[in-house]
N, C-alpha and C positions, 0 to 999 in steps of 0.2 A: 834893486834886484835881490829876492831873497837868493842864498847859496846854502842855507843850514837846511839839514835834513827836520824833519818832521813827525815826531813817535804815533804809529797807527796802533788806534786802542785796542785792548783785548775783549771787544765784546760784540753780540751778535747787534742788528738795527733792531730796537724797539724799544723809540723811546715813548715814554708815558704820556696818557692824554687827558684833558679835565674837559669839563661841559660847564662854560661860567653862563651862571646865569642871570639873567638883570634883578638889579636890587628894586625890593621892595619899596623906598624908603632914601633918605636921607642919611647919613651916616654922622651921628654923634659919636668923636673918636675921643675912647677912653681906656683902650686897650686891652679889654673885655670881649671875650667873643662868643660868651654865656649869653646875649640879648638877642630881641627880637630879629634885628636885622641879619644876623647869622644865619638865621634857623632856613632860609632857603636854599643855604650854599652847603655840597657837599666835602667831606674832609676829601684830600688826594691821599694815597697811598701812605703811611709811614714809610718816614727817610731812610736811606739805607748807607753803604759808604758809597764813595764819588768811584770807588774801581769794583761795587756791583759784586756780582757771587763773587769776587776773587779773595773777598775779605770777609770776616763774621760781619752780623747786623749787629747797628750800633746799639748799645748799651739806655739808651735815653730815647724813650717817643720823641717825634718831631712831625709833626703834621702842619696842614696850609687850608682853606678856606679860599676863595676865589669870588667875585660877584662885578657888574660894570653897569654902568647906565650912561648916560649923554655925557659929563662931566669928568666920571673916574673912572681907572681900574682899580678896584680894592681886591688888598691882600693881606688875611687873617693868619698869622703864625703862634702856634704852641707849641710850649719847648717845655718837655719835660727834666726838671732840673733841680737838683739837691744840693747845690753849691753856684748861686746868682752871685754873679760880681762883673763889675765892670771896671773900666779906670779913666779912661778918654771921655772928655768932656768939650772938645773943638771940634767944631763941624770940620768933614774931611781930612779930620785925622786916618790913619791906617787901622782902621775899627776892626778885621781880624787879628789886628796883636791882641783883643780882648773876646772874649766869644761870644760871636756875632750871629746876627738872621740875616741872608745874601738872596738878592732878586735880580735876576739875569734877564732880559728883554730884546730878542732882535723881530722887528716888527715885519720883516719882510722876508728875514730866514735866507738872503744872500751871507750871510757869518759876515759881513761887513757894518760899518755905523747900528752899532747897539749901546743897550744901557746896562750900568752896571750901580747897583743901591746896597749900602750895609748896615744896620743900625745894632747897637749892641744896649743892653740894659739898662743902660742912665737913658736912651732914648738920640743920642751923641748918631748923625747921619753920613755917611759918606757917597755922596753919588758921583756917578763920573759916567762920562760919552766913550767909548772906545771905537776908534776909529778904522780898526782893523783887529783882530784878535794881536796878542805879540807875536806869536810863531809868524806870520806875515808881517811885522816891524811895526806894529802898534799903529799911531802913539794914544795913550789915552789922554784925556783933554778933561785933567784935573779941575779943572776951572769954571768947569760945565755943572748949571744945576739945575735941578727941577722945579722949574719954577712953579708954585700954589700946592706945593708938596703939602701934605698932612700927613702926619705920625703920633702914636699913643704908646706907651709900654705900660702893663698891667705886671705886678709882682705877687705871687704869690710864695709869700714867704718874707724875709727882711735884704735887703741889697746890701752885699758886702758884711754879713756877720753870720760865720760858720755854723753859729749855735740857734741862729734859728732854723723854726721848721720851716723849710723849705721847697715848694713843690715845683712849682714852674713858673715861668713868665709866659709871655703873650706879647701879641703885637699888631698893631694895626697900621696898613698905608694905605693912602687914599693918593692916586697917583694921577694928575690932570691930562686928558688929553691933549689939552695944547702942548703941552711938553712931549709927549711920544709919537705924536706925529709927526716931528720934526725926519724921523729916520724911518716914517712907514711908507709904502708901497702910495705912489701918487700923493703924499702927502696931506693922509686924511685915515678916520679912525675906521677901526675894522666893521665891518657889516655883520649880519646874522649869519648863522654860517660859515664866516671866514676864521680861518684861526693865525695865532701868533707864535713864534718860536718861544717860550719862557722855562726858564729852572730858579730853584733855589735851593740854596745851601746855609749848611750851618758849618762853624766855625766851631771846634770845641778842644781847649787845649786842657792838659792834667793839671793838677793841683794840688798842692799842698796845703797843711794848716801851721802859721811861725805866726809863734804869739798874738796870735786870736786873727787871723788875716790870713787870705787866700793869697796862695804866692806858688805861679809856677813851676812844677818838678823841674828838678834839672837832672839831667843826663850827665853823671859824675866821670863818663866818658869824654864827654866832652865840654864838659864846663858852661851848656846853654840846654835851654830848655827843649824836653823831647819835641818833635815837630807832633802838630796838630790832628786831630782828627777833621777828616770833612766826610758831612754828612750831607744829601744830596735826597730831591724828589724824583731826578729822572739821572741814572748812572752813565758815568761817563767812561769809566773803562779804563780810565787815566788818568792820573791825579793833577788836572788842572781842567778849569770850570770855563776855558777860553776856548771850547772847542762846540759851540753854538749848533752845529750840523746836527748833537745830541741832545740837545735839550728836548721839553717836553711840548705836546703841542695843544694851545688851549683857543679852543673855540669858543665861540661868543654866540650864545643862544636868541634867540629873539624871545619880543613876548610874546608867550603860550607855546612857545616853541616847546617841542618835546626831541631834540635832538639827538643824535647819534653819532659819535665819531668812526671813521674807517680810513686807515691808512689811501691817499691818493695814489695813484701807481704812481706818479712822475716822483713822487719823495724816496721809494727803492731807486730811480733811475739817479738821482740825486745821489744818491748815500754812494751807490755806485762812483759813480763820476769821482765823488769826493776821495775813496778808497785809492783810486790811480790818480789824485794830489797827492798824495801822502806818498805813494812810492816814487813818481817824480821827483819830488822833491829830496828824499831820500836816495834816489837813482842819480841825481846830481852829486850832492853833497859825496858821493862813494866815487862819483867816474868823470866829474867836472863838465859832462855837458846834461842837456836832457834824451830823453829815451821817445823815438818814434814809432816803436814795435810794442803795438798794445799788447798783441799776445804774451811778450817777455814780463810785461808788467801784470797781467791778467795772470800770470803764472799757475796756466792749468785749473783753475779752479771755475765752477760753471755762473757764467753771469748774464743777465738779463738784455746788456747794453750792447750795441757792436759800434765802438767807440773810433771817432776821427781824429788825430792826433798830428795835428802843427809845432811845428819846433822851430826856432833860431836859437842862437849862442846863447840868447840868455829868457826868451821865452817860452811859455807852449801855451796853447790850447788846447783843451779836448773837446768834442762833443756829443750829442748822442741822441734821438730822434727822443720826443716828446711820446708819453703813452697812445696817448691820439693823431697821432702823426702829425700835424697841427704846427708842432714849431718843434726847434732845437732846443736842448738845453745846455750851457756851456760853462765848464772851470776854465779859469788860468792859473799862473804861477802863484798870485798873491792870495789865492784862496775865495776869492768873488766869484759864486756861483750865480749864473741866470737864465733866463727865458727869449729866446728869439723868435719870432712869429716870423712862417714861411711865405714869403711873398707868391700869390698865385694870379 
């Protein structure tokens, strides 16, 4: 039973969307995203920070590339950078102690059983299953890997020596279906037209230059190094990248498709839903039970939803009619959103 409250972001619903398109081609990974098979995928948005207007734009371009066919989801990253270094060289090490390129994946967009991928400039991978965000008690399942993963890192510039010129890296993953199906909707890959919850982030901590070697600033306040910047494709509002409801949303074009994304209504009724977990949970953690009075937690403010609200001692649901009236859609405590089709 969760009992800890739940920080609700400061930001309005709109998260980013891409249009992936099918690849051309076979993909030769070499961590270059100058060649032919790039050239159909468009850039997404430069990254911004993870808490959105509430902080300046970061300092460093960061942009992503997208493309998929029968076999993979490829994902092109460049990182604008004038100081390449890495230090991790064991798969599954903790690749944000080094600054890192991060891929966030939940295939079905319940914020339950997703992926989570980091690779940092030596090319050094860490993937992991998360089985529940943490605010819901985790756990991730360190142990979990992707199996027929492919990875490239391109350097431009020298790895690990301040005095070259150095401009940016790149990255390339080619990410197998059979591995991401494991946590998709029916247990099978997306169709034309369907789209996937995905973000990514980057990792990027300060630096210093001690005798000829990058070496983390430290905060002479406190004797350890300044915490990190993260830099983000679709903003979260709140400095942790474990809140999936934000992520961005990338649809899977068919071929000749000429596609167009538009927000579905039932994803406002979603975000909704989601809004009154957060104060639930937050309503607990303050008053030791849950709250059956949606209007208290609705607090005057105008919404789209007219929400049904079950409570025991230590659970709740809500729910709230589907756009099409067609089914329910329903949270609980642990933060699993879903779809219930209305028996007629």
């Amino acid at each position: 039973m969760n009992r800890s409250g739940v920080p609700e972001p400061s930001i309005d619903f709109a998260p980013k969307h891409y249009i992936c398109r099918r690849a051309g081609g076979p993909l030769e990974l070499d961590g270059r995203l100058d060649k032919p098979f790039w050239s159909r995928a468009a850039w997404t948005e430069p990254f911004v920070d993870i808490e959105g207007d509430l902080r300046p734009r970061p300092a460093k371009e960061t942009r992503v590339k997208m493309l998929w066919d029968d076999r993979y989801f490829y994902v092109g990253a460049q990182l604008e950078e004038d100081e390449i270094w890495a230090t991790l060289t064991e798969r599954d090490s903790v690749i944000f102690y080094d600054n890192d390129f991060e891929i966030f994946i939940d295939p079905d967009g319940d914020t339950h059983q997703y992926y989570e991928f980091e690779i940092n400039a030596l090319n050094t991978v860490w993937d992991l299953l998360l089985v529940k965000p943490y605010r819901d008690g985790g756990p991730p399942v360190n142990s979990w890997d992707l199996s027929g993963l492919r990875t490239a890192v391109h350097i431009e510039g020298e790895l690990n020596n301040p005095a070259a010129d150095n401009r940016m890296w790149s990255v390339e993953v080619a990410i197998p279906w059979t591995s991401l199906r494991e946590c998709a909707a029916e247990g099978r890959v997306p169709g034309p037209g369907e789209f996937w919850r995905v973000n990514f982030s980057r990792v990027q901590w300060r630096v210093d230059i001690v005798d000829g070697q990058y070496r983390k600033t430290v905060n002479p306040e406190t004797g350890k190094p300044y915490p990190e910047d993260n830099w983000v494709w679709s903003p979260q509002g709140i400095i942790n990248m474990h809140y999936p409801e934000l992520w961005g949303y990338v649809m899977f074009e068919g071929e000749g498709d000429l596609a167009e994304f538009s927000l579905p209504a039932d994803e406002r009724i979603k975000w909704e839903l989601r809004k009154l977990y957060y104060r639930q949970r937050n309503y607990y953690e303050a008053q030791g039970c849950f709250c059956d009075d949606a209007l208290l937690l609705m607090q005057g403010e105008k919404w789209v939803i007219d929400p049904l609200i079950e409570t025991t001692r230590s659970l709740f649901q809500i729910t709230a009619a589907a756009a099409d009236g067609s089914a329910v859609l329903c949270i609980r405590e642990d933060g699993r959103l879903w779809r219930e089709e209305r028996v007629t």
